[in-house]
C-alpha positions in Angstrom: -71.4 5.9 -51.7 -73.0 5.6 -55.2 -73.5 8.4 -56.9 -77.8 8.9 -57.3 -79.0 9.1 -61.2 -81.6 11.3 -62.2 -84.3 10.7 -64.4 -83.6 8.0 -67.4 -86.7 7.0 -68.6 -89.1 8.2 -71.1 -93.1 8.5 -71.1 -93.3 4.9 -71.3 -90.9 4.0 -68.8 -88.5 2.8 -71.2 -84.5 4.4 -71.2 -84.9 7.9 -72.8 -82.9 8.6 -75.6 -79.6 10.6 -73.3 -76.9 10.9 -76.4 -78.4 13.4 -78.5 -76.0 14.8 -80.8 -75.9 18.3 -80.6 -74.5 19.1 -84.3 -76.3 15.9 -86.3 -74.6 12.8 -87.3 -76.3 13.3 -90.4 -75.0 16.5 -91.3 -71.7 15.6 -89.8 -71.5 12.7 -91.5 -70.6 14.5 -94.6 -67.1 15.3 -93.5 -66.1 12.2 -92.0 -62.3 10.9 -93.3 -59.6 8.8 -92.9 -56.6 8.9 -91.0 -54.2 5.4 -90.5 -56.8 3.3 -92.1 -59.8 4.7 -89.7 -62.8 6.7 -90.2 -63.3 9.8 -88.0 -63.1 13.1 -88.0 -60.8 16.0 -88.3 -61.5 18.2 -85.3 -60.7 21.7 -83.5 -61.2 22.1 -79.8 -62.2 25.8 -79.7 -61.3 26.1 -75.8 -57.7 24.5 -76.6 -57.1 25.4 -80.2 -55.8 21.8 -80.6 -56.0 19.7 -83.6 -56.9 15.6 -83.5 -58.6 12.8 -85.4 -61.6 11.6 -83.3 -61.8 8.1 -84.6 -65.1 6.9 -85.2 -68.4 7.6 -87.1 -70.8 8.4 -84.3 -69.4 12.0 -84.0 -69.1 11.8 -80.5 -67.2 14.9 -79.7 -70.7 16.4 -80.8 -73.1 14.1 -78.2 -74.1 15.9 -74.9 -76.5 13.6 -72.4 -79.7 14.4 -72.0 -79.5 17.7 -73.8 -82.7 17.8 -75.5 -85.0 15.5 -73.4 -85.9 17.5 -70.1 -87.4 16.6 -66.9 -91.4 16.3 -66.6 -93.9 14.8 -64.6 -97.2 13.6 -65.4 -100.5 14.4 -63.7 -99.8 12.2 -60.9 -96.5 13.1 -60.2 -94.1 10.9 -62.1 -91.1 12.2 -63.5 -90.0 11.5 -66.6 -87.8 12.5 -69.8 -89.8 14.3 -72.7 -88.4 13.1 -75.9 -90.9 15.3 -78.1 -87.9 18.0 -79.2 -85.3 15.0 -79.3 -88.0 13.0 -81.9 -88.5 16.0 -84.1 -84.7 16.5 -84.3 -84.5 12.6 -85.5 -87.2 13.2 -88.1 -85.5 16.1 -89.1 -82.4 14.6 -89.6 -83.6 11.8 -91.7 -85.1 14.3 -94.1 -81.9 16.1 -94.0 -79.6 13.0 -94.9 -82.3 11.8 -97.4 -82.8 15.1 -99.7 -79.0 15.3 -99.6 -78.3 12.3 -101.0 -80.3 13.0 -103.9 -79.0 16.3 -104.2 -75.3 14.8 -104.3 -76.8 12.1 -106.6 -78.1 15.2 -108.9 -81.5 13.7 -108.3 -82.9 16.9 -108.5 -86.4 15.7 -110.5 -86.9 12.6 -107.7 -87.6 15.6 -104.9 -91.0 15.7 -103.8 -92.1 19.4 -102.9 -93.1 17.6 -99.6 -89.6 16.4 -99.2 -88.2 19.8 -100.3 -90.3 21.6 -97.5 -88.8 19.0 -95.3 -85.6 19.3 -95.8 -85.3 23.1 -95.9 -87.3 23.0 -92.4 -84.7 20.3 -91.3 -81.9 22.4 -92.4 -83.0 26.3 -90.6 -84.2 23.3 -87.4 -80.9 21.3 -87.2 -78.6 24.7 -87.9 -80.4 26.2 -85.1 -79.5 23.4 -82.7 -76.8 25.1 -79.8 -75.8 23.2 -77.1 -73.4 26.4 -76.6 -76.5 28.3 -76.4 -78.6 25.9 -74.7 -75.5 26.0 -71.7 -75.7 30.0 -71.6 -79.3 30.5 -71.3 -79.4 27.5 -68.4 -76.8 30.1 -66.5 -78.7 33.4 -67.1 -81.8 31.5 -66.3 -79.8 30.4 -62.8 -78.4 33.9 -62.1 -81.9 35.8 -62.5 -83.3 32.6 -60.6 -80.7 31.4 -58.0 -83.3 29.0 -56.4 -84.4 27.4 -59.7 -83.8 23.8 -59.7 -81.5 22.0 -62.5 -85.0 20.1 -63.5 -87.0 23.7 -64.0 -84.1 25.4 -65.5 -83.6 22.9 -68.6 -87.6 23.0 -69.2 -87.2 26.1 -69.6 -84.3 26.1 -71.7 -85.6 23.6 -74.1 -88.9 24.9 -74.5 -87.6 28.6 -75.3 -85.7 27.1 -78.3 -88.6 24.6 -79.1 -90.4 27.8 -79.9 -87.5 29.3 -81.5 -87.4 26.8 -83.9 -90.8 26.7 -84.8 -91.1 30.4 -85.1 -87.6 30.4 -87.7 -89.4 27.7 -89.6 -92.4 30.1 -90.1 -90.0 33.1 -90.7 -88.4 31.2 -93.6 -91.5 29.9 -95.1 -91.6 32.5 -98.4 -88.3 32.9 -98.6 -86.3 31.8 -101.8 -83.2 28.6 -100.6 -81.0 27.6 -103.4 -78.1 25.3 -103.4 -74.2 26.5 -104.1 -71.3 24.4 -104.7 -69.2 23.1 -105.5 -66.6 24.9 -103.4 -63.4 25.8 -104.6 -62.1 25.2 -100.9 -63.9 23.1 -98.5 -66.2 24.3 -95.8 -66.1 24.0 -92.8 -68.9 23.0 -89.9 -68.9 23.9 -86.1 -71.1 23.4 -83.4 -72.7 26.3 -84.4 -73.5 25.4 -88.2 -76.5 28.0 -89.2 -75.6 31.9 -89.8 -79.1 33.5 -89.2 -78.3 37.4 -90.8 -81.7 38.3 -90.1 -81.0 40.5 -86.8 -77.9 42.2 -88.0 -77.0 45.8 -89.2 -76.5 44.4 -92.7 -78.7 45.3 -95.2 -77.5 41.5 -96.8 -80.9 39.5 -95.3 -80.0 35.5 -95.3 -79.6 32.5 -93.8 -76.4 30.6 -94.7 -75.6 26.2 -93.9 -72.7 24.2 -94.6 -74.5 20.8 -96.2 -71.2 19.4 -97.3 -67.9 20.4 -97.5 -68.7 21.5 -101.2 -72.4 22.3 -101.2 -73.8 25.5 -99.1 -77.6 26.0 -98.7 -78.2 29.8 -98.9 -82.0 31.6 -98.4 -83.1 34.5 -98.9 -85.8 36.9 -99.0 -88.0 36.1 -101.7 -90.0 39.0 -103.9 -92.1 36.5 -106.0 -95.4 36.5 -104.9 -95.8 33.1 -106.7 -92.7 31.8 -104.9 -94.4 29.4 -102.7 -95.2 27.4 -106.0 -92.1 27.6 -107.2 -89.5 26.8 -105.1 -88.1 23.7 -106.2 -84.4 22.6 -106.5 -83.4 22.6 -109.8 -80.1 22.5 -109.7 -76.8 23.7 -107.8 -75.4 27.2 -108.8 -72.0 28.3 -108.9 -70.7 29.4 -105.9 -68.6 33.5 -106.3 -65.4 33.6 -104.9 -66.5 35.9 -101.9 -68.5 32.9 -100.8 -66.9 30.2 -99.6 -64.3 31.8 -97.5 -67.1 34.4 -96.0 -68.6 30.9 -95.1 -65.6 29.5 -93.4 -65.1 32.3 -91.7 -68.6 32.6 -90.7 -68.1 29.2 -89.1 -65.0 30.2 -87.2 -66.4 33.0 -85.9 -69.6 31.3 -84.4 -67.6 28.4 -83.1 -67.6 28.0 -79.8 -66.9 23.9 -78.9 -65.5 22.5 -82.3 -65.0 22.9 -85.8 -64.7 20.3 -88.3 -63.0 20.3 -91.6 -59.6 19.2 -93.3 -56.5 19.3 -90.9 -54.8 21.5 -93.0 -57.5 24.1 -92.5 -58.0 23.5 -88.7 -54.4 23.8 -87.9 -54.2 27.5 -89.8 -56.9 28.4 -87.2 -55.4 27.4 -84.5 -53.8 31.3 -83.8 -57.9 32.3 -84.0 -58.3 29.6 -80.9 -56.3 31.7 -78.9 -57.3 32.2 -75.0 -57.6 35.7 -75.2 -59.0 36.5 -78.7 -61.9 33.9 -78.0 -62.8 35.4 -74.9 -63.1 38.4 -76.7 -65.3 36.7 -79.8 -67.5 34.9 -76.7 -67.9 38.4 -75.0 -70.3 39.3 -77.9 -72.2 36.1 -78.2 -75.7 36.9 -78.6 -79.3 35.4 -78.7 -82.7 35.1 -80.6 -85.1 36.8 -77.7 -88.5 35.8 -78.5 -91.9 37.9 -77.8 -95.4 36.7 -78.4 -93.7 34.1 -80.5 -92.1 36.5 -83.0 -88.5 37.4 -83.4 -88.0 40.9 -81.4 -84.2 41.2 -80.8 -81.1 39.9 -79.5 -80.1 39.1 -76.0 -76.6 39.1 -75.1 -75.4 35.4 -73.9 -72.8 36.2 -71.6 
């Protein structure tokens, strides 16, 4: 017997949009290489701690079906898959892949402040995107709510972090981003590419994500009250020392599916990969808890 499909179409009837990427191809994009005359990607398996090239420019170690585009019905009862967070990612990562290219291009006069806003809200938006996270909170949701149904359970899911995002966005909005690079090693990216330090003992407030393997985007409290009119990206500073391999091992930390970089770096982590020390690192794993749309603490994820 056939297996029975769920729910594939949209609003409109039409087949939803199921591969969402759950790091973006257009940030991923940015450490794609070569290997035997084909394009892919350098990648770590953080469950195996194995190395391999995943041939290809779609990225799709980092595509999960239907992650982002939940089960709805309409007034009259007809299911359907809502596309709304899936779309806003999309515009998001246009504006991501569009302001970096300038940037690269040292470009920095061409930004818009429009585009600017943009791409900084398409950064904090796209670095907050978990499919880790998104899996944890569907199996607290399903321990607290054993007869929940698979179609409530990822409404739920996806609107918590639809209003997560949203209230980050907000939470960022006067504070001061500025561009560092380039790296004296590369960076690396995981399926976990934003570093929120904003509910955390240290006094050091920031946000921290990898735009390239040379260039980090770093924000920070601002303490101009002019700010808002002044935030526009001049140029890229020099990155300290400290930096780049507090952002590496940020990234390796967090990581929790994959982590892509150069193979000489991936295969030095593979002794962090180890079945035992990352059930340890997962054992802490935390998340943003939300009340009356404001940030209020941490949850723990497992």
């Amino acid at each position: 017997m056939a297996k029975k499909k769920g729910v594939t179409t949209n609003l409109a009837g039409k087949s939803a949009k199921h591969k969402n990427h759950t790091v973006p191809k257009g940030l991923l994009k940015r450490w794609l290489a070569e290997n035997e005359g084909k394009k892919g990607y350098w990648v770590l398996d953080c469950n195996s701690g194995t190395v391999q090239f995943r041939k290809g420019e779609n990225a799709s170690f980092a595509i999960k079906e239907f992650r982002y585009v939940p089960v709805r019905y309409t007034k009259e009862g007809t299911a359907y898959r809502d596309e709304w967070l899936e779309d806003w990612f999309s515009q998001g990562e246009s504006d991501l892949a569009a302001v970096t290219d300038q940037i690269l291009k040292g470009q920095y006069d061409a930004i818009k402040d429009k585009a600017r806003d943009s791409f900084i809200g398409a950064a904090i938006m796209l670095g907050f995107r978990s499919a880790y996270e998104f899996s944890c909170l569907e199996t607290l949701i399903r321990e607290e709510n054993p007869d929940c149904s698979h179609e409530s359970i990822g409404r739920q899911v996806v609107d918590h972090f639809r209003s997560l995002h949203a209230t980050k966005i907000q939470q960022f909005e006067s504070w001061s981003f500025t561009l560092h690079g380039p790296t004296k090693e590369p960076l690396l990216i995981g399926d976990r590419p934003l570093f929120d330090m904003t509910l955390t003992a240290s006094n050091q407030q920031g946000v921290y994500i990898p735009l390239t393997p040379e260039i980090l985007l770093v924000g920070r409290p601002s303490n101009d009250p002019n700010f808002k009119k002044n935030k526009r990206i001049t140029s890229i500073e020099s990155v300290s020392q400290e930096l780049t391999p507090i952002a590496n091992n940020m990234t390796v930390e967090r990581a929790r599916q994959f982590i892509v970089g150069k193979k000489e770096q991936l295969l030095a982590l593979r002794p962090r990969f180890i079945q035992q020390t990352f059930a340890e690192r997962k054992s802490q794993d935390s998340f943003v808890v939300l009340s009356n749309g404001e940030q209020s603490g941490r949850g723990l994820l497992v």
